[in-house]
C-alpha positions in Angstrom: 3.6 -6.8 34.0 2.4 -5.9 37.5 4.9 -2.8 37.4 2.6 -0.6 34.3 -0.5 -0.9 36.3 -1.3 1.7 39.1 -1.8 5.7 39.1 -0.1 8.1 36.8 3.0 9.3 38.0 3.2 12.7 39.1 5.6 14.0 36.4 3.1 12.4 33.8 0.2 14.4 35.3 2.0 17.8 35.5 3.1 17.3 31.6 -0.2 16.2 30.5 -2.3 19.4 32.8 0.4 21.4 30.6 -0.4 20.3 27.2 -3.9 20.4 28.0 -3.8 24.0 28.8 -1.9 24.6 25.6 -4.1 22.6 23.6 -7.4 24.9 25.4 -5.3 27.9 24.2 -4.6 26.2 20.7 -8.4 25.6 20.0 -9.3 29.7 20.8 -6.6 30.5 18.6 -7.4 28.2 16.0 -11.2 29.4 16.2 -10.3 32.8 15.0 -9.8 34.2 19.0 -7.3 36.6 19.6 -4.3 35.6 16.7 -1.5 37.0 16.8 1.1 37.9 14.3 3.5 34.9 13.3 4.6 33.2 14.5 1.4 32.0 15.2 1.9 29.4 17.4 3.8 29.2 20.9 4.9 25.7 21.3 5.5 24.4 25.1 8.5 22.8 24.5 12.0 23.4 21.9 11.2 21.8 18.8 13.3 18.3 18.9 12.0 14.9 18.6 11.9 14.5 22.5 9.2 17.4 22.0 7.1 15.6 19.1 7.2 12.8 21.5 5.7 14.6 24.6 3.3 16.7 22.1 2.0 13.3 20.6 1.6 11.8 24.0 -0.6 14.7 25.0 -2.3 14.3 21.9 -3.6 11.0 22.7 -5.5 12.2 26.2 -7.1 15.5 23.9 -8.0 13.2 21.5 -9.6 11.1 23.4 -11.6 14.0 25.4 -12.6 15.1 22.1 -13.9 12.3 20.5 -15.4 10.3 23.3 -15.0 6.7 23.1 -13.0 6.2 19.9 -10.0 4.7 21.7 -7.7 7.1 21.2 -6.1 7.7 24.1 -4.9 3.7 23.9 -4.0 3.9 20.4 -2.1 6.8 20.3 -0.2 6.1 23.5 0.8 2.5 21.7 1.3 4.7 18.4 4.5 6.3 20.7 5.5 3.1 21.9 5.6 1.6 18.7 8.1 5.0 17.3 10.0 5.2 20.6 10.9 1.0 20.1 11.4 1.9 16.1 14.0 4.4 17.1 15.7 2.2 19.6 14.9 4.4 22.4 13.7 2.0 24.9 13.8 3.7 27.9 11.6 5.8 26.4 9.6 2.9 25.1 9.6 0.8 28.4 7.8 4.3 29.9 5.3 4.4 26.6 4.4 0.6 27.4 3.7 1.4 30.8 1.3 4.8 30.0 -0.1 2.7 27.4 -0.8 -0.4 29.8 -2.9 1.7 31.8 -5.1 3.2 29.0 -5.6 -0.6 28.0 -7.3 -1.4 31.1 -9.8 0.5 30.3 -11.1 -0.4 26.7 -12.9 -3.1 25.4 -11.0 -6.3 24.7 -12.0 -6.3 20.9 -9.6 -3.1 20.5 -6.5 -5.3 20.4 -4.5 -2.9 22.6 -3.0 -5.8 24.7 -1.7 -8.0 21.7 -0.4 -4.7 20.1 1.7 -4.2 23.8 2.9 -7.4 24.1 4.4 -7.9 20.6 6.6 -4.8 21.1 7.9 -5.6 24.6 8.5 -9.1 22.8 10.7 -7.1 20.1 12.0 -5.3 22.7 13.6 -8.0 23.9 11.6 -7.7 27.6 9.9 -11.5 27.2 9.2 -12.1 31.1 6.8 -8.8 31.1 5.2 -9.7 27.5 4.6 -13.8 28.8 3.2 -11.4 31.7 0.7 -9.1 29.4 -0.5 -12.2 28.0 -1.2 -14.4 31.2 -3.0 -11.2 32.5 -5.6 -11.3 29.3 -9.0 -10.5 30.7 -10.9 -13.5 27.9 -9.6 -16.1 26.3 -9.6 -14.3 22.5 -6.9 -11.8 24.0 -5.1 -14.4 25.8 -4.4 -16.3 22.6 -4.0 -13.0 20.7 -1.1 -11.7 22.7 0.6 -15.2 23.1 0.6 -16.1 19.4 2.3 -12.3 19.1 4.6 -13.3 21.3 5.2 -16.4 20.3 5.8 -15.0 16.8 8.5 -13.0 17.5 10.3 -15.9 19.9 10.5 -17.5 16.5 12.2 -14.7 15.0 15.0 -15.0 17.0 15.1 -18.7 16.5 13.2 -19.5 20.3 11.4 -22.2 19.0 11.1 -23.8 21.7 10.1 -20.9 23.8 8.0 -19.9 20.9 6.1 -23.7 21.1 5.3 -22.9 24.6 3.8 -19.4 23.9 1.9 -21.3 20.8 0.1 -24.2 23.4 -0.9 -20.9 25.9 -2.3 -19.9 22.7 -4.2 -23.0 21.4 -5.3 -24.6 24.4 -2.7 -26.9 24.3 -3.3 -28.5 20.7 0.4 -29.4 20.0 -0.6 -30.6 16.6 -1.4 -27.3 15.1 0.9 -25.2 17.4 4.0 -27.0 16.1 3.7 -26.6 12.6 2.5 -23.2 12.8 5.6 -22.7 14.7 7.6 -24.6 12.0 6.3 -22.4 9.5 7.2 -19.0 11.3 10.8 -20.1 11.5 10.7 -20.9 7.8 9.9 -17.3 7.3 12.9 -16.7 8.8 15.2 -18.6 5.9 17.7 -19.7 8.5 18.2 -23.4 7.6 20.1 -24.3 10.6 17.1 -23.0 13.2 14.6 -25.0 10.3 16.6 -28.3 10.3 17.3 -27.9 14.2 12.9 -27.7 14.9 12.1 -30.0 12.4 12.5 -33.2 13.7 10.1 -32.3 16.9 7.5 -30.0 15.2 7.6 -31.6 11.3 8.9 -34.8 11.1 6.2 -36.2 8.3 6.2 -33.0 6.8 10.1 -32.2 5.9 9.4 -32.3 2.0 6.6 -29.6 2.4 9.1 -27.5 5.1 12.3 -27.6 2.6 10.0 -26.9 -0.7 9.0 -23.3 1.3 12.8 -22.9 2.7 14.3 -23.1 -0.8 11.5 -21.1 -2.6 11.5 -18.1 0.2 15.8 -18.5 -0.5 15.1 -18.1 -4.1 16.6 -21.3 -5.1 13.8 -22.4 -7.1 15.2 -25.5 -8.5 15.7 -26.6 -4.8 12.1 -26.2 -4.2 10.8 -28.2 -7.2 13.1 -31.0 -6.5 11.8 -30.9 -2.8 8.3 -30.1 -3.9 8.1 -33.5 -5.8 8.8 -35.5 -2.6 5.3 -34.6 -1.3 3.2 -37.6 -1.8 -0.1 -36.6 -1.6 -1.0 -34.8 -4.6 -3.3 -32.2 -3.5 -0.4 -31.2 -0.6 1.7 -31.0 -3.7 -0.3 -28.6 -6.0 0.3 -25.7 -3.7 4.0 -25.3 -3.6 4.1 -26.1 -6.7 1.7 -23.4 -7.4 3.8 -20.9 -5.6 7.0 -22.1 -7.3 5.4 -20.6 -10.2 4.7 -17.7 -9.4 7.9 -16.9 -8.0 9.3 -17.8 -11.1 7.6 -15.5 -13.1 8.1 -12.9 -10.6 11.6 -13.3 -10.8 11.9 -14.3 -14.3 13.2 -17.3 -13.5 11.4 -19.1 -16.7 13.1 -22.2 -17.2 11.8 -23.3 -13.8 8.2 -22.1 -14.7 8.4 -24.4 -17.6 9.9 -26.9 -15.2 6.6 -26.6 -13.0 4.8 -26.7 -16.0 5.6 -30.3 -17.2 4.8 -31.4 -13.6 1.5 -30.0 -13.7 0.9 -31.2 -17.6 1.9 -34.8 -15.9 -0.4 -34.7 -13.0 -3.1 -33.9 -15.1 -2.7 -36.2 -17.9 -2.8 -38.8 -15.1 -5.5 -37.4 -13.2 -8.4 -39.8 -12.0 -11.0 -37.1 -12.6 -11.9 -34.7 -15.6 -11.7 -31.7 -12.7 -8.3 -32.3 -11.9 -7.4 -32.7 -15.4 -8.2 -29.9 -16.7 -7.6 -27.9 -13.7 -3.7 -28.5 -13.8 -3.7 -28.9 -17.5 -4.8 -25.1 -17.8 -2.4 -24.5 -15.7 0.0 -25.5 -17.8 -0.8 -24.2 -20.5 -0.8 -20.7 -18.9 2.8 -21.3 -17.6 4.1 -22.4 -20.7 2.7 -19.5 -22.4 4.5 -17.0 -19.9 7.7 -19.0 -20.2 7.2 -19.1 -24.2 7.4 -22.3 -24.5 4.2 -22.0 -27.1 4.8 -25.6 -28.6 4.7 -27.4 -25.4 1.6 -25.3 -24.5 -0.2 -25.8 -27.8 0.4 -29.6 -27.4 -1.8 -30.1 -24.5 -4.8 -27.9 -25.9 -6.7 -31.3 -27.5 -6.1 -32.7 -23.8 -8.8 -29.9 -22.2 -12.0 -30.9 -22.6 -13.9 -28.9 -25.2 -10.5 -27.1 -26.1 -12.1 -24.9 -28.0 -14.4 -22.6 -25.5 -11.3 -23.2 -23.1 -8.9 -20.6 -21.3 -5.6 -21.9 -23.2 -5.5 -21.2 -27.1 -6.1 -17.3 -25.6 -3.3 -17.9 -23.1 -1.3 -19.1 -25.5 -2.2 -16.4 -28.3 -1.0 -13.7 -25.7 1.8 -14.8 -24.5 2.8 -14.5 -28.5 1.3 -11.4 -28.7 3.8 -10.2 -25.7 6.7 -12.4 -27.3 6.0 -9.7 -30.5 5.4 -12.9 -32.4 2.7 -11.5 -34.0 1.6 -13.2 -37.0 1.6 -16.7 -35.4 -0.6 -15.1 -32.6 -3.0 -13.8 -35.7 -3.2 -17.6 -37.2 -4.2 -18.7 -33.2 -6.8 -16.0 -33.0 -8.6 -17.7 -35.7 -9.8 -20.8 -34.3 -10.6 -18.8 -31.0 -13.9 -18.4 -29.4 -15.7 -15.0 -29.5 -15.6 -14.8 -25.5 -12.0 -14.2 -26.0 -11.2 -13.2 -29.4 -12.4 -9.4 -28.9 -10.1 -8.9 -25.7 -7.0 -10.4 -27.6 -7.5 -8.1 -30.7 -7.1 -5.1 -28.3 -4.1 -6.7 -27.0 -2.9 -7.4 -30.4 -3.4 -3.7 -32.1 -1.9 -2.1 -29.0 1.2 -4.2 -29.1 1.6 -3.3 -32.8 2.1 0.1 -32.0 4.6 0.0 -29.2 6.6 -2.5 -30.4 5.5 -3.1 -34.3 6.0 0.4 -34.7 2.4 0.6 -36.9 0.8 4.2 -36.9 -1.5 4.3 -33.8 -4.1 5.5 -36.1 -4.2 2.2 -38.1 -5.7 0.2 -35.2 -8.4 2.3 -33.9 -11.2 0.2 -35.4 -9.8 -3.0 -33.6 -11.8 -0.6 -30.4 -15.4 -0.1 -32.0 -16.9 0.8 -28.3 -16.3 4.3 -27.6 -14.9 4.0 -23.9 -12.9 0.7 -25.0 -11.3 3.1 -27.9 -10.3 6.0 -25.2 -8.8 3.6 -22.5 -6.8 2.5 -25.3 -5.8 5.9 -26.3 -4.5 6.9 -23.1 -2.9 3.4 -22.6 -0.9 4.4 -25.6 -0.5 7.7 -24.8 1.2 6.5 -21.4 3.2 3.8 -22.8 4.6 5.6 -25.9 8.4 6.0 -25.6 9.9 9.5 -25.7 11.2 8.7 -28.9 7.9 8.8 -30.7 6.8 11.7 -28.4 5.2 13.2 -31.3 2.9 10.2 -31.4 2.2 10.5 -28.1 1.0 14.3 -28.0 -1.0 13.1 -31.1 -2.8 10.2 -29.6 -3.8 12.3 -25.8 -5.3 15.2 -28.0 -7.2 12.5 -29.8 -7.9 10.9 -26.1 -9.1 14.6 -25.3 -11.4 15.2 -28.3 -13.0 11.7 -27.9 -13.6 12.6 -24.4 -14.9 15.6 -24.5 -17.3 14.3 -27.3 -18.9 11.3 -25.3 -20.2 13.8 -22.3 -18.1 17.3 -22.1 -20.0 17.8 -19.2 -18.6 14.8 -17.4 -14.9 15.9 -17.2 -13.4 13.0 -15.5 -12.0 11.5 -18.3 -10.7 14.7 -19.7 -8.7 15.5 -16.9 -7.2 12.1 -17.0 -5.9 12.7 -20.4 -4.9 15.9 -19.2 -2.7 14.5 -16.6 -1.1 12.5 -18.8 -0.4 15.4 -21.0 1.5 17.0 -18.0 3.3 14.1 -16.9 4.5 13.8 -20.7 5.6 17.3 -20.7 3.1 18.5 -22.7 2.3 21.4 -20.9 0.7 23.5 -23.7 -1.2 20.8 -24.4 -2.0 20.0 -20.3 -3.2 24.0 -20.2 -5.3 23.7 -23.4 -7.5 20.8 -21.9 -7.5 22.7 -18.6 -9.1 25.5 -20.5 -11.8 23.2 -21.9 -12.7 22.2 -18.5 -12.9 25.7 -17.5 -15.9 26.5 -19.3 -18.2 25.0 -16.7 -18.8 25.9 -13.2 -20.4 22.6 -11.9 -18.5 20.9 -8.8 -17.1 17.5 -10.2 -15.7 20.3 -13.3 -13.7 22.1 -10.7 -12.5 19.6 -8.8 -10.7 18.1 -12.1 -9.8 21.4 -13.2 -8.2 21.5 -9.7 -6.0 18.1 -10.1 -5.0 18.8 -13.6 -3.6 22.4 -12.5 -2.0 20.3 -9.9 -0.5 17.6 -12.8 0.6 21.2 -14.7 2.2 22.5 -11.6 4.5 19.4 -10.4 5.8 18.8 -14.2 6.7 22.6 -14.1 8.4 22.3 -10.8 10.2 18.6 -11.7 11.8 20.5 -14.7 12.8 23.2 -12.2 10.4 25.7 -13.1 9.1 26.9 -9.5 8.1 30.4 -11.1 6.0 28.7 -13.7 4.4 26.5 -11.1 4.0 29.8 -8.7 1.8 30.8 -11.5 0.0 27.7 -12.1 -0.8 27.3 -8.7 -2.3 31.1 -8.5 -5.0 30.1 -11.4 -5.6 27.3 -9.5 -6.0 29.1 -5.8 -9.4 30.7 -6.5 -10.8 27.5 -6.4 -10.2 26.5 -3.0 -12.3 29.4 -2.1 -15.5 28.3 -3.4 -18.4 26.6 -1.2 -18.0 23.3 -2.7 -14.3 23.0 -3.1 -14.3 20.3 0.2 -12.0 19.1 2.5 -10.6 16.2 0.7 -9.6 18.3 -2.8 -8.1 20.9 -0.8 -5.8 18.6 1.0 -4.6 16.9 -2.9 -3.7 20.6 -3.7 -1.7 20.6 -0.5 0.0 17.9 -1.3 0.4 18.6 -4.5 2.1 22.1 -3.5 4.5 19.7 -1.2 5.3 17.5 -4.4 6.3 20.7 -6.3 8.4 22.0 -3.5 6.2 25.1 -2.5 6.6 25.3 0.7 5.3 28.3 1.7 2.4 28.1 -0.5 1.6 24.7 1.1 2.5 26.2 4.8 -0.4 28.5 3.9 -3.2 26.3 2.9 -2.6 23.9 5.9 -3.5 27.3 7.5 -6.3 27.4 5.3 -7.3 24.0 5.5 -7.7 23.9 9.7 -9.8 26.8 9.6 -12.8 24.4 7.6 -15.6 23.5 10.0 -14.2 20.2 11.5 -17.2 17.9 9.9 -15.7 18.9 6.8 -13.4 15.7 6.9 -10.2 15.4 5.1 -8.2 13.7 7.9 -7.3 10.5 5.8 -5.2 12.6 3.8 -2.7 12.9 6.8 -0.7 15.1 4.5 2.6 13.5 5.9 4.4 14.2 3.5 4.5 18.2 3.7 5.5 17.7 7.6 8.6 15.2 6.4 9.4 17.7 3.8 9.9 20.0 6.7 12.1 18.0 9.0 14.2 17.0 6.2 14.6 20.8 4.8 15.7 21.7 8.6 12.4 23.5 9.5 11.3 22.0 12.4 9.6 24.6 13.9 7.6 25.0 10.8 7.0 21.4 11.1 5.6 21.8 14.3 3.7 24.4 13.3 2.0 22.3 10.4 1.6 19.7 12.7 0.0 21.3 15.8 -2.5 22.4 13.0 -3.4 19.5 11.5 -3.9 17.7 15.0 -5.9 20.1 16.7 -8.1 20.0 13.5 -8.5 16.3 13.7 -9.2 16.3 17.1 -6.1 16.0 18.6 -4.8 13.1 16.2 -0.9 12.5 17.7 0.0 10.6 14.3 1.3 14.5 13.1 3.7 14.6 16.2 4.9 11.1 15.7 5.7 11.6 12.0 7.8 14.5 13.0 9.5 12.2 15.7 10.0 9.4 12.7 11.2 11.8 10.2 14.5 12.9 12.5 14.8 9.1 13.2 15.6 9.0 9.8 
């Protein structure tokens, strides 16, 4: 790809000495220097996404300045790549790639920039310069990085031959393990005729194992057991078998997961050692149990060694439990071990109430611990339908009291319940518990008082009360003036200002937010959201605004400017 090496091209040095005087005149503003009235900030280009794209690229050389060897100059000029090939745009991608190529020659190979390059100008469709990228791999790791990327997506389109040449570049020429790895990344593609047209050159003693993942990745799970048994050797077996299985259950699909069941009941049963066995026998069991087939499961109990102290009878008992056959589950429990029996009780009293219908009340003492009994609580309190909402109030004031007396001064927990409350639409109830929070100044107490006053003002807002959440959201602003109130809390309340649609409000605490001293780290928030919100409102230059913010705070991040970019993409 002799073409991306070389200097920058004029053009690309005038725009970039631009943005780097706006970004010098960004960082005095931002500092508290000389603002001016809104709008605050004088972007250098028209708001669009060709702008987001030249901001972002800009972005990548301040960030780099700034933060002085973290790679960010490479990985935000692949970052535009990767949303200029997303988009379609390849001209503008094939002039990314080449900006980016150049940053890559000067990091360390470990970074990955050259793999990341040439698997997009392989899905860009530009092969000859991503074969290129990989031949020109400084050591062998990033040679055999970037061909197996490349090879990868050869496969995608069915190349496999192409994409067998790119695996050998890759492997030193090991054609064993190249061609099935190949084989395997056009079964991910679940087009038979590119399977069945490789398999005979990269699989042709492996064709049962090939056609059992074809079938299950189709969904046609019946296919891939019939194919599955074919495999001869019993240990090859046991894994596509396994993942037969679990697709089943997945997809619901439980008269194969009885199917797979037998087999494994079989293979064990003829096992010639006790580990096998009873490996594939509790296996069994367990899939039985999901499908409900409890009599096939309970017949191969007395086959596990020491049945007893084993996994299955507690299987069993809760798939009945979930099956709402309760009293046969209770008969089970009996003969269970202690290790499992308390566990299953739980299971047992909470399925009572949501679908027994038994007063929630009733089984409270099948939770003796303390904390056991609360998660219990507020699993009920969650799972309660909205026709027994009274029930549910009930139970998250009880989940509130029991809190409150284990530690009130430790108000996780509280808050929790609290949340709940809100997201129920108990909102009298949600502002009650916030009040008992309230009554303590400590730092973990105000950030929870915080996030349920968030809770409080998204419920209002979902049931279109934006007044009543303008006035949750002023209890709640005081906060985010205290000392402790850090970076990370404040940017929840932003988004939780975004999830209530209070845009303004939210515009104001990004304001907020970038004045904090810049150790004060809340960047893995990224607070995306509010800048989509934007975009898809029609406020781009607000966007912009949010986004030349957040960047310059994070040391001129470009992921900001790119989410604008992916946003009108959408």
């Amino acid at each position: 790809m002799g073409e991306m090496k070389g200097q920058v091209p004029e053009e690309d040095r005038s725009a970039t000495a631009r943005h780097a005087s706006f970004w010098g005149v960004l960082a005095l503003s931002m500092a508290g220097i000389a603002i001016p009235a809104e709008p605050a900030i004088n972007l250098p280009c028209a708001p669009s996404r060709a702008c987001a794209i030249e901001m972002a690229r800009a972005a990548a050389y301040e960030n780099e300045r700034r933060s002085k060897g973290n790679l960010g100059e490479m990985f935000g000029l692949l970052a535009v790549a990767r949303v200029q090939l997303d988009s379609g745009d390849i001209a503008g991608f094939t002039a990314a790639a080449a900006e980016a190529r150049r940053a890559i020659e000067h990091t360390m190979v470990q970074a990955a920039g050259l793999d990341n390059l040439a698997e997009m100008l392989a899905r860009a469709g530009m092969f000859d310069q991503a074969l290129g990228t990989a031949a020109a791999a400084r050591t062998p790791f990033e040679r055999e990085m970037a061909y197996r990327r490349v090879a990868e997506e050869f496969a995608r389109r069915g190349r496999w031959r192409e994409a067998l040449a790119a695996r050998l570049s890759a492997h030193s020429g090991h054609a064993e393990y190249s061609n099935y790895i190949v084989m395997k990344d056009l079964v991910q593609t679940r087009r038979r005729d590119w399977v069945m047209d490789a398999l005979p050159t990269l699989a042709p003693g492996r064709e049962a194992e090939v056609l059992t993942e074809l079938e299950r990745l189709s969904g046609n799970l019946e296919a891939a057991r019939e194919q599955a048994v074919r495999i001869a050797d019993p240990e090859a077996r046991w894994m596509p078998l396994f993942e037969i299985a679990k697709a089943g259950i997945e997809s619901g699909q439980w008269d194969e997961v009885a199917a797979v069941a037998r087999i494994a009941a079989a293979e064990g049963l003829s096992a010639d050692t006790e580990h096998v066995r009873n490996h594939r026998i509790i296996f069994a069991i367990e899939w039985f149990s999901a499908a409900r087939h409890f009599d096939e499961a309970l017949s191969l109990v007395s086959q596990y060694r020491e049945a007893f102290n084993s996994p299955g009878p507690a299987a069993i008992a809760s798939g009945m439990i979930a099956a709402g056959e309760f009293a046969r589950a209770g008969e089970l429990m009996k003969s269970l071990s202690p290790d499992y029996l308390a566990d299953l009780r739980g299971e047992l009293a909470i399925a009572r109430v949501l679908k027994g219908g038994q007063s929630w009340k009733k089984v409270l003492p099948a939770f003796p611990v303390p904390a056991e009994r609360l998660a219990a609580l507020m699993l009920l309190g969650e799972k309660l339908p909205d026709s027994r909402a009274a029930d549910a109030r009930a139970v998250l004031r009880a989940a509130v009291r029991l809190a409150e007396s284990l530690d009130a001064r430790r108000t996780v927990e509280i808050a929790d319940a609290g949340e709940l409350q809100a997201r129920r639409g108990f909102l009298d109830d949600a502002r009650a518990t916030a009040v008992r929070i309230g009554r303590g100044a400590d730092t973990q107490r105000v950030f929870d008082l915080s996030r349920l006053h968030g809770a409080i003002m998204k419920a209002q807002a979902a049931r279109g009360d934006l007044h009543g959440a303008r006035k949750t959201f002023a209890r709640l602003e005081p906060l985010l003036h205290r000392a402790d109130f850090n970076g990370y809390a404040h940017a929840e309340v932003i988004d939780d200002l975004t999830a209530a649609n209070l845009m303004p409000e939210a515009h104001a605490q990004v304001q907020a937010i970038s004045r904090r001293a810049h150790d004060d780290r809340w960047h893995d928030a990224e607070l995306f959201p509010l800048i989509r919100a934007h975009v898809e409102a029609g406020e781009l230059h607000r966007a912009f605004e949010i986004a030349v913010m957040l960047s310059e705070h994070d040391y001129g991040n470009p992921d900001y400017f790119l989410e604008i970019a992916r946003a009108i993409d959408r």
